[in-house]
C-alpha positions as CSV (number, residue, x, y, z in Angstrom):
1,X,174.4,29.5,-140.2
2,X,177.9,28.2,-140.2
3,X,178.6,27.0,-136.8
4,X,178.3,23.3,-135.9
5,X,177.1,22.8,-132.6
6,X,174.0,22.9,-131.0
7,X,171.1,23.1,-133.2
8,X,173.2,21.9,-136.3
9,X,170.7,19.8,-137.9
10,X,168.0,22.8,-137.9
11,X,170.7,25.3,-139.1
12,X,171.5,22.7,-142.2
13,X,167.9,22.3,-142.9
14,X,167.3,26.1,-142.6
15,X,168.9,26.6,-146.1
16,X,167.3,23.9,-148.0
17,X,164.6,26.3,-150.4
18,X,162.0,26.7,-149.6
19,X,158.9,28.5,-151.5
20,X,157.3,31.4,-149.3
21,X,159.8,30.5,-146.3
22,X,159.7,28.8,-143.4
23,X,157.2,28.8,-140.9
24,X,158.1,28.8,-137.2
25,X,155.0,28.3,-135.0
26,X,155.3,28.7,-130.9
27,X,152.5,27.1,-128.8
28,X,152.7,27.5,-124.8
29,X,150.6,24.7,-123.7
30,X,152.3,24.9,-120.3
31,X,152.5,28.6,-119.7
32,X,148.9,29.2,-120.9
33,X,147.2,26.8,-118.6
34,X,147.1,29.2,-115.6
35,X,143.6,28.7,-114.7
36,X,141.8,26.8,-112.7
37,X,139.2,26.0,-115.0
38,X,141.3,24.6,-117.9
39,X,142.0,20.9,-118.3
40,X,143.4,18.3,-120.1
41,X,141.1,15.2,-121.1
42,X,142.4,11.6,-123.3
43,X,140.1,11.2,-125.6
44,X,138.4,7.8,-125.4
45,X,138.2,6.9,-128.8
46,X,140.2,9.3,-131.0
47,X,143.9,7.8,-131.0
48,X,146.5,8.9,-133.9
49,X,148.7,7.0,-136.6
50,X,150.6,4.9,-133.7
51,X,147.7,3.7,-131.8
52,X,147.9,6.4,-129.2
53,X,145.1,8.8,-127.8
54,X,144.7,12.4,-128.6
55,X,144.7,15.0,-126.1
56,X,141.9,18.0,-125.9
57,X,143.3,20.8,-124.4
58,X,140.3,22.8,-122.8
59,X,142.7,26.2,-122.6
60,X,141.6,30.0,-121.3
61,X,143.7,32.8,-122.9
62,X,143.6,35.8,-120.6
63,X,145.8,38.9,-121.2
64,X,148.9,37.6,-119.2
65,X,149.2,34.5,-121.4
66,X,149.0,36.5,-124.5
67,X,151.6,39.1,-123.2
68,X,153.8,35.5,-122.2
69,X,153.1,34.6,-126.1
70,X,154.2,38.1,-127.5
71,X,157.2,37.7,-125.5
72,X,158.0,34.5,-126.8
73,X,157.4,35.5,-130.4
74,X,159.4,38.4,-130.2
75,X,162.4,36.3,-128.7
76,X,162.1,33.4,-131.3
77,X,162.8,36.1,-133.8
78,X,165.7,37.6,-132.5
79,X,166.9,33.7,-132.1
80,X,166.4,33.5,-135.8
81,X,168.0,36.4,-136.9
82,X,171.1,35.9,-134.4
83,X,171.4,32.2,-136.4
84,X,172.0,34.5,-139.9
85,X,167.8,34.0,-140.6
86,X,167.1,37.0,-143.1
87,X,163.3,38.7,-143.4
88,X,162.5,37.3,-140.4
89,X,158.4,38.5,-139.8
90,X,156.0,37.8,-136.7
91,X,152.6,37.1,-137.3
92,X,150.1,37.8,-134.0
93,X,147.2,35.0,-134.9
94,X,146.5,34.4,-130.8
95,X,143.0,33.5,-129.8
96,X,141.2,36.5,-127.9
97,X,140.4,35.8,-124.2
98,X,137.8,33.3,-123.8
99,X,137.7,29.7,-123.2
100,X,138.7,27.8,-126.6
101,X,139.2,24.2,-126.8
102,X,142.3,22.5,-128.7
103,X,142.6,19.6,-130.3
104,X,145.9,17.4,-131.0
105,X,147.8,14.2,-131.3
106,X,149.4,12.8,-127.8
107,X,153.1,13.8,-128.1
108,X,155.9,11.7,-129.8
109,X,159.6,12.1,-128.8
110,X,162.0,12.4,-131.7
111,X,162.2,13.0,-135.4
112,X,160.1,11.2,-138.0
113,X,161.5,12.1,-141.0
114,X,162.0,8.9,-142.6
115,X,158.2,7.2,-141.3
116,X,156.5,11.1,-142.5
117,X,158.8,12.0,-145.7
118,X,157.9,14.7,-147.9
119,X,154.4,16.3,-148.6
120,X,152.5,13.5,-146.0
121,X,149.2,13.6,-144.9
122,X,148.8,13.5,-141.1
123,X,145.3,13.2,-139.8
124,X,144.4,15.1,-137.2
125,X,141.2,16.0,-134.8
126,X,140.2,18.7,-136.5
127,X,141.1,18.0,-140.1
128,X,144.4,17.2,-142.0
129,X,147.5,18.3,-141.7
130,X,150.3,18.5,-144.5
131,X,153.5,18.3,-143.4
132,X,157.1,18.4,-145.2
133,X,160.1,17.1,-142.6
134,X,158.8,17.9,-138.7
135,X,160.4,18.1,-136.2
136,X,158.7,17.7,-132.5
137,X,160.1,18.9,-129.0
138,X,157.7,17.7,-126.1
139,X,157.8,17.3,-122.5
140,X,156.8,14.1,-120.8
141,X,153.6,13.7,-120.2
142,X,152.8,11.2,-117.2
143,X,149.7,9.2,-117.1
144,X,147.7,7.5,-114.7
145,X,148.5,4.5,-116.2
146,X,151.6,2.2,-117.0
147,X,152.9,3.4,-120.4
148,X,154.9,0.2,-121.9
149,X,156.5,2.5,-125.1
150,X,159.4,4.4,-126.4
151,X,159.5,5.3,-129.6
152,X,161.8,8.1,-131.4
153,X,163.1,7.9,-135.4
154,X,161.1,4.2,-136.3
155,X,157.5,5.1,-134.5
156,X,156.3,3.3,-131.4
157,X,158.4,0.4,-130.4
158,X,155.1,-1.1,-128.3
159,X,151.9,-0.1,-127.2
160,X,150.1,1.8,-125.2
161,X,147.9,-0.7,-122.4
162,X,144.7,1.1,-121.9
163,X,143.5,1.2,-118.4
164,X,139.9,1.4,-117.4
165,X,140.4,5.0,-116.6
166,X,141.7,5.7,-120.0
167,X,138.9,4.0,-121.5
168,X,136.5,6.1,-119.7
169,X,138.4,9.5,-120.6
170,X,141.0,10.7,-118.0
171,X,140.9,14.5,-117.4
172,X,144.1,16.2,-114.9
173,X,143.3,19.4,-113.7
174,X,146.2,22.4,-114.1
175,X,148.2,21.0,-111.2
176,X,148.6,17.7,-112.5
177,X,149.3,18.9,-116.1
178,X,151.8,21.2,-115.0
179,X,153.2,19.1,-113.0
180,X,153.3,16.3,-115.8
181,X,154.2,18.6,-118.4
182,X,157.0,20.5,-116.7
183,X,155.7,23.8,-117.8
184,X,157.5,22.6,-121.6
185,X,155.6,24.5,-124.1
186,X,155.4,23.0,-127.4
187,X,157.6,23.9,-130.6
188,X,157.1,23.1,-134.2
189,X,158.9,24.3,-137.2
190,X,157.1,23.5,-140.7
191,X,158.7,24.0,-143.8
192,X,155.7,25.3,-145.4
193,X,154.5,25.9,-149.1
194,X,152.9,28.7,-147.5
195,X,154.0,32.4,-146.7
196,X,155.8,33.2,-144.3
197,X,153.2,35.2,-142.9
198,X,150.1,33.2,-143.4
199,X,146.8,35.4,-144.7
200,X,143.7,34.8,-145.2
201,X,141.1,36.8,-147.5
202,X,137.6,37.4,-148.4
203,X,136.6,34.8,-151.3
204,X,133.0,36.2,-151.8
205,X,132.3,40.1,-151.0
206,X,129.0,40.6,-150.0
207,X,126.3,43.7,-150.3
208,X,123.3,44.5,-148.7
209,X,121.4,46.5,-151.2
210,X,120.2,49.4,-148.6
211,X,123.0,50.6,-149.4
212,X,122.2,52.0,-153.0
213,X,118.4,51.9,-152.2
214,X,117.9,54.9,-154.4
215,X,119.4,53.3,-157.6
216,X,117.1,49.7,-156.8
217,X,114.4,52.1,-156.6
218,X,114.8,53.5,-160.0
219,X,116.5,50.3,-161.7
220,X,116.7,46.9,-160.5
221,X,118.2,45.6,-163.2
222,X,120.7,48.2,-163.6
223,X,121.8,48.3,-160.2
224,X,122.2,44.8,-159.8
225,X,124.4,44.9,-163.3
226,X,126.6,47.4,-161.7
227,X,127.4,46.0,-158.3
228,X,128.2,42.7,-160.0
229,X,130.8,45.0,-162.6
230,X,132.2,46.6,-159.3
231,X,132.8,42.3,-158.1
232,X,130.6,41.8,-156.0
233,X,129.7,38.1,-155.3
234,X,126.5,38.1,-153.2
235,X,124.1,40.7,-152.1
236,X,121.6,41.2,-149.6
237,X,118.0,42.3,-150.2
238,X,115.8,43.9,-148.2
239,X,113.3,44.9,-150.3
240,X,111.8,43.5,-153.9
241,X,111.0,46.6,-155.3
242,X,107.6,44.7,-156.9
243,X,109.6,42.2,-158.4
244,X,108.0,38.7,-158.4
245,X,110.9,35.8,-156.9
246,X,111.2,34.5,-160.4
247,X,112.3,37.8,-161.6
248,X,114.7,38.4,-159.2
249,X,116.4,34.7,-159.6
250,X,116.5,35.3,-162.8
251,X,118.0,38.8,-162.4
252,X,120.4,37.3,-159.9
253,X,121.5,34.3,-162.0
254,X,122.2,36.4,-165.1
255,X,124.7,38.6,-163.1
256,X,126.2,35.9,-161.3
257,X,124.9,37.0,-158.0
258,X,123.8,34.9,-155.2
259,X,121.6,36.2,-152.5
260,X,122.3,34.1,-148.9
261,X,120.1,36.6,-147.3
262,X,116.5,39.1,-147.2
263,X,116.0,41.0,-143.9
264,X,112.1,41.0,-143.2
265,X,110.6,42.8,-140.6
266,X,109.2,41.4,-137.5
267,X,105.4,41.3,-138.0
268,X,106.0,39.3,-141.3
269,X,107.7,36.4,-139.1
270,X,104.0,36.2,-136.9
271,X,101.5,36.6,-140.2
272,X,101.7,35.0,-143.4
273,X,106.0,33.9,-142.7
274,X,105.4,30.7,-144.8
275,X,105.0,32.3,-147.6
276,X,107.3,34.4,-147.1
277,X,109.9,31.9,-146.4
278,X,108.7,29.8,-150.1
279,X,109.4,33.1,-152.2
280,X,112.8,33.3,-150.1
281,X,113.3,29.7,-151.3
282,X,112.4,30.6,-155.4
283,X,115.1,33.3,-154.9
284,X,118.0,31.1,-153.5
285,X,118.2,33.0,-149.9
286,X,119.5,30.9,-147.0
287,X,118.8,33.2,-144.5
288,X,115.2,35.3,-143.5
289,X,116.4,38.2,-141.0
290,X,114.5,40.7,-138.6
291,X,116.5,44.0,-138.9
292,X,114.8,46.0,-136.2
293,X,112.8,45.7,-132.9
294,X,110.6,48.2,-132.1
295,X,110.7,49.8,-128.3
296,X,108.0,47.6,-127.1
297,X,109.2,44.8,-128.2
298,X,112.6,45.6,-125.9
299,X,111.9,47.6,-123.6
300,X,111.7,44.9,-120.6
301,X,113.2,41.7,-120.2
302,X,109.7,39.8,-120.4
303,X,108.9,41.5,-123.9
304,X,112.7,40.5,-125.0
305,X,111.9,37.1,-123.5
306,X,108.3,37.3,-125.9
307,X,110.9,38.7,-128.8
308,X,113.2,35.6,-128.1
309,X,110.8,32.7,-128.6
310,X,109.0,34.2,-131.6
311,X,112.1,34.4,-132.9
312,X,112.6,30.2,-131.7
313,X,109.1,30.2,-133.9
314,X,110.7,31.4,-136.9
315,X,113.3,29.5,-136.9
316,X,111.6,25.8,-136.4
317,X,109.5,27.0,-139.8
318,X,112.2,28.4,-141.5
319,X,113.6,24.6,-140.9
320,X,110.7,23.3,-142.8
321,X,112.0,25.1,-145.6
322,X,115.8,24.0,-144.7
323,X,116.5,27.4,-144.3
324,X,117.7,29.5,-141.3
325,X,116.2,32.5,-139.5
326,X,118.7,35.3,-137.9
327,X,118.7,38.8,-136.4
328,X,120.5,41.6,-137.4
329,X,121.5,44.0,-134.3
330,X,121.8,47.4,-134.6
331,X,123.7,50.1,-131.3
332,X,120.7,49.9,-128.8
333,X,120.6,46.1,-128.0
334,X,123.5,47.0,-126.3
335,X,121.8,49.2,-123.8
336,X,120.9,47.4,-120.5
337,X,117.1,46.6,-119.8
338,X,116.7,45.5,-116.2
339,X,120.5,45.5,-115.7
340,X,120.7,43.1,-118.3
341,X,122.3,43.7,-122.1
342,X,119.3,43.5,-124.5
343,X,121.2,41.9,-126.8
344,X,123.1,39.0,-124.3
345,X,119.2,38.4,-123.5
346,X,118.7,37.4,-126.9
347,X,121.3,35.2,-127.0
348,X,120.7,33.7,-124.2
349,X,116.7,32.8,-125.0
350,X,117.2,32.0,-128.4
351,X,117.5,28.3,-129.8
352,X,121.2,28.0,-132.0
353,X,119.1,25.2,-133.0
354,X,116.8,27.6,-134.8
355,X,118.0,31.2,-134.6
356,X,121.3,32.4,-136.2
357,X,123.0,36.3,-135.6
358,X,124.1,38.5,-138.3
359,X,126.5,40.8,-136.6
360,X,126.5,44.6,-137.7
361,X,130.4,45.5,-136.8
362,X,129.7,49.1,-136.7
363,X,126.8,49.2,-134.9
364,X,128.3,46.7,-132.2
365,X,131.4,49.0,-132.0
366,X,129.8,52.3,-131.7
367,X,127.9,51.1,-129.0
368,X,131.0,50.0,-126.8
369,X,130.9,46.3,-127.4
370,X,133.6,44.3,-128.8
371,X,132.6,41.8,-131.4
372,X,135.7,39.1,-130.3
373,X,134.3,39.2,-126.8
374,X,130.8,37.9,-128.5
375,X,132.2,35.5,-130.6
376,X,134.6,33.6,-127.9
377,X,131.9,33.8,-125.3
378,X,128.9,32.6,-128.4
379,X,131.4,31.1,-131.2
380,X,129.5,29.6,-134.2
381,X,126.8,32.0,-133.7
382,X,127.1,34.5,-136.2
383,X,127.5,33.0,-139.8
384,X,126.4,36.7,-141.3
385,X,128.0,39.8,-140.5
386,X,127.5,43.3,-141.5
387,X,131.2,45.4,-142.4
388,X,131.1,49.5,-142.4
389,X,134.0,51.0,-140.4
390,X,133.7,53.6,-137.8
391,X,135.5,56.9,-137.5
392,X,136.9,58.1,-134.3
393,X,134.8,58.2,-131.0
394,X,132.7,60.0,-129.6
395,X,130.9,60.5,-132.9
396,X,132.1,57.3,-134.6
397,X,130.4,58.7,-137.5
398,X,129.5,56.2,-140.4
399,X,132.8,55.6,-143.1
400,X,133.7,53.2,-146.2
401,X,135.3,50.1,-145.3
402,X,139.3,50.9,-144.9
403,X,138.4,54.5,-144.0
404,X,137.9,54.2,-140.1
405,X,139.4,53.0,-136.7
406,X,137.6,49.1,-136.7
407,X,140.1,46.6,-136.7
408,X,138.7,44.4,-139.3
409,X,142.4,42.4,-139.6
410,X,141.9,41.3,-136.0
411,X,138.1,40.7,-136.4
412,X,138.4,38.6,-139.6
413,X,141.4,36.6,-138.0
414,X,138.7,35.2,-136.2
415,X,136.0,34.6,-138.5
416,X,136.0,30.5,-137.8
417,X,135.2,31.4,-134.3
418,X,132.6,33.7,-134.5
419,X,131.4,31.5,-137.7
420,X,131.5,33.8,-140.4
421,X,130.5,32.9,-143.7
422,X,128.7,36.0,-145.3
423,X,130.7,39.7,-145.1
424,X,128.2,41.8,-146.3
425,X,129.1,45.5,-146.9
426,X,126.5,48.3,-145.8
427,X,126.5,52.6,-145.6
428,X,123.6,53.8,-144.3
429,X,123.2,57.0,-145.9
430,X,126.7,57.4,-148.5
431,X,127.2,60.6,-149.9
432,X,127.6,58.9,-153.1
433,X,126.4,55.2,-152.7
434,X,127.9,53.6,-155.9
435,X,131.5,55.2,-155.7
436,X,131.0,54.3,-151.6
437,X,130.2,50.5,-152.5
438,X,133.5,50.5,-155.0
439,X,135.8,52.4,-152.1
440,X,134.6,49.6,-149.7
441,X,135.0,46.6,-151.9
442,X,138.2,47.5,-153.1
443,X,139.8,47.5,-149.4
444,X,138.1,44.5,-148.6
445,X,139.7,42.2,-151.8
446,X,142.9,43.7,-151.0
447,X,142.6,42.8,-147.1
448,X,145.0,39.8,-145.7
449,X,144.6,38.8,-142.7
């Protein structure tokens, strides 16, 4: 941290304080653009501070790139701690494979400490950024157009003429971009207010009250009391247990509860749903769900098809009602009907206009499927998920949260992907289901991720 030299300036700033660290973030948008699918569009009418037009970065992530990306992490750290960096930590936060799409400002050359100063706003694509001192390294990027600026330390010293083919949108395939870009990855290092390790958690843990069905049963009230004592924030229903709506609002309110969610079953959705759906509306749910399909109402691609647009029916009522309708899988949508996955079928012939997908995590994993697959090839799609872990295959038998092999850090991770909103814990059958709900819960609140 003492030698001049190269890399001076960074060294200097690398011992002004900082409160949870520095952050160091690596972003290969040369190396990771290996296929031929990916692409590079100008945005038409998106441009940033200086006048000049954001980039989407349509990017696949397949297993090479993210073994590139390890790489690269793990060599930026040694780098770190050869410079006299101390607690130097690497934090994996890489998309899983699937096609993503990236949004950011058209590159700058030089450092803009004096136009950005401390604790600045930049607005960005996708929201704003705050940003103390930044520093950018960028390769050149060459347009189809004449570029008539140059800008470094003061900002642009001109602007950027417009062709007709920028106004239009301008998208390079890989060659071109590579080509352009000179396979220079991006680098930026943010002194950040945050940790060094960024982490996420679980603001509102969630229940679905099958799980101490026996203790609704003999005492609404007193269940509900207790799961809210445990710290629970929401809960699921799935039956009333004769209580009128009013009651169970009332019931809800007192405890501090909210209830995004009933399941149903699927004849209710064809006879007498509006009604349904107004008592759901007394009670605060968001959501009506079908937990279960009978075999005849899966056991051929037609029938899933006939499944599928009552489904696309539910949900254009539940609209009326500005609510949303969803279905909650369990292991055997899975299974192939007609050499198709029952439950791709669903996704497939249902409206995201109308029909939402509450993920069970356990049931999805005990049947072989991997739930980051699903939500990079359907993201946005599943706003409601269900979280029991899994013990060790074949058996994958049934555990508390915390207890078995699912990976819920790397699941979670990706929760604006798949678009979670709702982590609702379930056991099917707990030994003991109120010291089960408490195990779960208290893994969850301690979770980062």
């Amino acid at each position: 941290m003492t030698t001049e030299g190269f890399g001076a300036d960074f060294k200097r700033a690398l011992k002004v304080p900082q409160y949870g660290g520095w952050r160091m973030s690596l972003g290969g948008f040369g190396e990771c653009l290996p296929n031929p699918e990916n692409r590079v569009t100008i945005d038409p009418q998106v441009v940033d501070k200086w006048g000049i037009p954001v980039l989407r970065i349509d990017m696949q992530w397949r297993d090479n790139e993210r073994a590139i990306m390890k790489d690269a992490q793990v060599a930026a750290a040694e780098m770190l701690e050869a410079a006299g960096c101390t607690n130097v930590k690497t934090y994996d936060n890489m998309t899983p494979p699937g096609l993503t799409i990236h949004e950011m400002g058209t590159a700058r050359m030089g450092k803009d400490i004096e136009e950005l100063g401390a604790q600045q706003v930049e607005p960005g694509v996708g929201g704003e950024e705050r940003l103390r001192h930044r520093w950018c390294v960028h390769g050149l990027v060459r347009l189809p157009e004449s570029l008539d600026h140059v800008h470094g330390a003061d900002g642009p010293r001109g602007r950027l003429r417009r062709s007709r083919a920028a106004a239009q949108g301008v998208v390079m395939d890989r060659r071109t971009f590579v080509g352009a870009l000179g396979a220079a990855g991006v680098a930026s290092l943010l002194p950040s207010r945050e940790p060094l390790m960024a982490a996420e958690k679980i603001d509102k843990i969630g229940l679905q009250l099958y799980t101490v069905r026996g203790e609704m049963k003999a005492s609404v009230e007193r269940t509900l009391k207790a799961v809210a004592d445990i710290g629970y924030k929401e809960v699921e229903f799935h039956d009333y247990f004769g209580r009128p709506p009013r009651a169970i609002r009332q019931l809800l309110d007192r405890n501090g509860l909210k209830s995004p969610a009933c399941h149903v079953s699927l004849d209710s959705i064809k006879t007498g749903f509006h009604r349904t759906l107004a008592d759901a509306v007394e009670i605060g749910h968001k959501w009506l769900i079908v937990a279960y399909l009978g075999t005849n109402d899966r056991n051929s691609v037609d029938a899933i098809k006939r499944t599928a647009e009552a489904f696309n029916k539910a949900g254009r009522d539940a609209k009326e009602y500005k609510m949303r309708f969803a279905y909650h899988n369990h292991d055997f949508e899975f299974q192939e009907v007609e050499g198709k996955r029952i439950y791709d079928i669903l996704l497939a012939e249902c409206d995201p206009k109308y029909v939402d997908f509450e993920m069970d995590l356990y049931w999805a994993t005990k049947a072989g499927a991997s739930p980051l697959d699903y939500f990079a090839k359907h993201p946005g799609r599943f706003p409601l998920v269900h979280v029991k872990d899994a013990g060790p295959p074949p058996e994958r038998k049934m555990l508390e949260v915390g207890k078995g092999t699912i990976d819920w850090k790397a699941i979670f991770a990706q929760q604006k992907l798949g678009g979670i909103k709702h982590f609702l814990v379930e056991h099917d059958n707990p030994a003991d289901p109120m010291q089960s709900i408490a195990t779960s819960f208290r893994y969850l609140k301690e979770l980062r991720f």
